[in-house]
C-alpha positions, -999 to +999 in steps of 0.1 A: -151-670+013-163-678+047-124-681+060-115-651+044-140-629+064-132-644+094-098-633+092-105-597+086-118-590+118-090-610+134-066-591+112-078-557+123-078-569+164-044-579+156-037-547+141-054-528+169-033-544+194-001-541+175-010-501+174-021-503+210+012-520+219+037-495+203+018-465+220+020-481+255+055-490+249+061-452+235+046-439+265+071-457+287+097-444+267+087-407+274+080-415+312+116-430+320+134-402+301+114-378+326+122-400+357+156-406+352+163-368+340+179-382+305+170-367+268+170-378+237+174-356+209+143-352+198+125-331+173+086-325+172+063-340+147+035-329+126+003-354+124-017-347+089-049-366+107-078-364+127-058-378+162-070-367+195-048-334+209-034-350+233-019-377+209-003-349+190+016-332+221+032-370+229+045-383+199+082-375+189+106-386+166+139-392+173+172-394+152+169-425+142+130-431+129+111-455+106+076-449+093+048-471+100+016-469+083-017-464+102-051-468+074-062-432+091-028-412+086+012-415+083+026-414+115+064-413+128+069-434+153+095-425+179+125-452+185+147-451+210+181-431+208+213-429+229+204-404+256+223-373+258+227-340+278+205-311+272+230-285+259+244-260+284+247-225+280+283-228+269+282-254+244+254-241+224+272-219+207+306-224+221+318-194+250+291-172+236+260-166+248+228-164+220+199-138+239+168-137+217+139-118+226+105-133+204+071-128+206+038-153+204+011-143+174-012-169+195-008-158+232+007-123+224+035-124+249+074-116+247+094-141+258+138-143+265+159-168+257+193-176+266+211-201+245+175-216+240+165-215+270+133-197+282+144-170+309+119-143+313+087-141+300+067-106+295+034-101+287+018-068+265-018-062+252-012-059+217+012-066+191+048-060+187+067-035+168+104-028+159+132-047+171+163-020+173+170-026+212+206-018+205+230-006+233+217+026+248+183+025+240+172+004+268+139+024+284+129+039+250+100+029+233+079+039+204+041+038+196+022+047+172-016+067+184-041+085+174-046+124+168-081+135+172-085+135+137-081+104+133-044+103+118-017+084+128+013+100+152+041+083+164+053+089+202+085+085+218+085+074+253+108+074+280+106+051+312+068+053+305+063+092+298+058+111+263+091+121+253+087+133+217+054+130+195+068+125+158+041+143+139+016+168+147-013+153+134-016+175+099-002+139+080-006+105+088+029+092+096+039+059+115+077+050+128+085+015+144+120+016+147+140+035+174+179+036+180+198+058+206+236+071+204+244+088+235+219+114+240+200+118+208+172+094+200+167+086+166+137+068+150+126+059+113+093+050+092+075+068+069+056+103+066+025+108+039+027+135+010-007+146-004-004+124-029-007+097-002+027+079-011+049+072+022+080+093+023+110+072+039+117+089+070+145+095+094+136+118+130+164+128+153+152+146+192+120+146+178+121+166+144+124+149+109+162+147+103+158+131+064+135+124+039+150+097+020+127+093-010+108+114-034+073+106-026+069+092-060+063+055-049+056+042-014+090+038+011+096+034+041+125+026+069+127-001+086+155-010+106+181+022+117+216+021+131+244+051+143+281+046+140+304+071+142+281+097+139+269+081+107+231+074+106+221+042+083+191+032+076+174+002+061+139+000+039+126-002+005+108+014-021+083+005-041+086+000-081+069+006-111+061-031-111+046-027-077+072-047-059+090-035-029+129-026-035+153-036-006+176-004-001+200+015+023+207+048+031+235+064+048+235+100+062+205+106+040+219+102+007+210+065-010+238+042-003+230+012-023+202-012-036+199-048-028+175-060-054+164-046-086+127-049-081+119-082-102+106-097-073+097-089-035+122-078-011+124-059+019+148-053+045+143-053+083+171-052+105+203-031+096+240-036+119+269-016+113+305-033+122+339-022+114+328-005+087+309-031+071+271-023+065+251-058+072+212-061+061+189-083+070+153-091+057+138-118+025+135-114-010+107-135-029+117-162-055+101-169-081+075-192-070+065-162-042+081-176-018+101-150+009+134-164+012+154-152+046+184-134+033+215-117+045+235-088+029+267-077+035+280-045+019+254-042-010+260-077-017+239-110-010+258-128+019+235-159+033+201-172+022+195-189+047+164-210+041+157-228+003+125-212-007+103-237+002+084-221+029+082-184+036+106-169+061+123-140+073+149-127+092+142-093+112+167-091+138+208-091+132+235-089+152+273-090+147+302-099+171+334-102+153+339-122+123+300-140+139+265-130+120+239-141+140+203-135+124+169-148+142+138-146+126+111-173+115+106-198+090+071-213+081+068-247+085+040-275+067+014-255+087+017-227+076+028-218+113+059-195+121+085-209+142+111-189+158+145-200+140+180-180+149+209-190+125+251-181+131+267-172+096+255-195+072+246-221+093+212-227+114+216-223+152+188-235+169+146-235+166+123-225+187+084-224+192+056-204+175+062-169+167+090-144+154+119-131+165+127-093+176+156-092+188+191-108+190+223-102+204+252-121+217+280-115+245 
């Protein structure tokens, strides 16, 4: 008995030392990459334990990990990998250039990207709506105030001045999504009936150019796109069952619907090209979960993410025979992170937050 509790202790300074060892050693690790201006390809943890901050923001894990076992939590421990370039701006994504434009929940700031890359940083104070910065419409922007009694009205500025106000007040009415062809400025959202059910709307130069629904269930639009004169739009509609129906619109007549209503699904980011009508948004499965989705011509396309965590995609753009799609996925944390995906593959992640707006050239 007596030997046996001896050796505990020891046991445990042996452990302690073990531990202490592999962290110094880690540590090193991290400090010759950054003096030598080599990387590993690494990928950020998550620590399910009480650990010190600072612990969390150092370890890594690299390719090639194994997992140790610590009595207060599982832990990865990084090993050590063949350095290797960071990627440059041509061999992300081959000759073509990946822009993203995302915003921070937690510090409430826009950010740009290039090929992963931060670039420019802006800062706003509030949240961000709409993410239809298409060509042309650069120096528009839409917000949605307050009429003195109390209802909402959407406003359309130009290089900082009132260019159109959306509503005069009588109805509450909100739009979030703006797109300009030429000289006409086009925006889309809803308007409210008496009954207080949102009408899917459409306003072009400032005056309502469509009503797309009824006023029999809740709708609303929320992506638009012009092409050829053609104005599509992308929303949903509520159900009977109380779950949102993913539809499009085209010159306000209903062009198709991308789910039947059996579960959750809404659309947020519509891009016309060649002729071919591509949707972005989610649609729940049925364990609730929002699944980031793709449709192409009325049909599904790409799902890009397995249903495990919620995620989304709200911004789409198409250059040739290339989809690119950026949005977020959830991860263990319940935390978004920005995630941009090319056709049916996934591109790149980023930090915390969602994406607005992606294009490529």
């Amino acid at each position: 008995m007596l030997t046996v509790q001896q050796s505990m202790p020891h046991q445990r300074r042996e452990n302690s030392r073990r531990w202490a060892n592999v962290f110094l050693i880690s540590i090193a690790l991290l400090l010759a990459m950054a003096i030598t201006g080599t990387h590993t390809k690494l990928r950020l943890i998550d620590i399910e334990c009480s650990t010190p901050k600072f612990l969390k923001n150092i370890w890594s894990v690299c390719e090639d990990v194994t997992r140790r076992f610590i009595p207060t939590c599982n832990l990865l421990i990084a090993s050590w990998n063949q350095p290797q370039t960071v990627p440059t701006p041509t061999d992300v994504d081959g000759q073509v250039d990946v822009y993203v434009m995302t915003y921070s929940f937690v510090n409430r700031k826009l950010t740009y990207w290039k090929n992963g890359v931060e670039t420019q940083k802006f800062s706003m104070n509030g949240f961000i709506f709409g993410n239809n910065f298409h060509s042309g419409s650069n120096g528009y922007w839409i917000a949605n105030g307050k009429h003195p009694n109390g209802r909402t009205v959407p406003t359309i500025y130009k290089n900082g001045s009132v260019l159109y106000h959306l509503s005069d007040g009588k109805s509450a009415s909100s739009a979030d999504r703006v797109f300009v062809s030429g000289n006409d400025v086009y925006a889309a959202g809803y308007e409210m009936n008496p009954k207080h059910k949102g009408i899917a709307t459409v306003w072009k130069n400032g005056r309502v150019l469509y009503h797309l629904t009824d006023g029999n269930f809740n709708a609303g639009v929320e992506s638009i796109f012009v092409s050829n004169n053609d104005v599509y739009a992308a929303g949903y509609e509520n159900s009977p069952l109380n779950k949102f129906i993913a539809a499009v619109w085209k010159n306000g007549k209903l062009m198709c619907r991308l789910t039947n209503g059996t579960f959750h699904a809404n659309t947020l980011s519509i891009f016309v090209s060649g002729g071919d009508v591509y949707v972005a948004g989610y649609e729940d499965n049925p364990r609730g979960k929002e699944v980031a989705t793709v449709w192409k011509n009325g049909k599904p396309l790409y799902s890009f993410t397995n249903g495990t965590f919620n995620a989304r995609v709200s911004s789409l753009f198409v250059s040739g025979s290339d989809v690119y799609a950026a949005g977020f996925e959830n991860n263990s944390q319940n935390i978004k992170i920005i995630t941009i995906w090319k056709n049916d593959k996934l591109l790149y992640r980023l930090n915390e937050g969602n994406a607005v707006l992606v294009f490529a050239k």
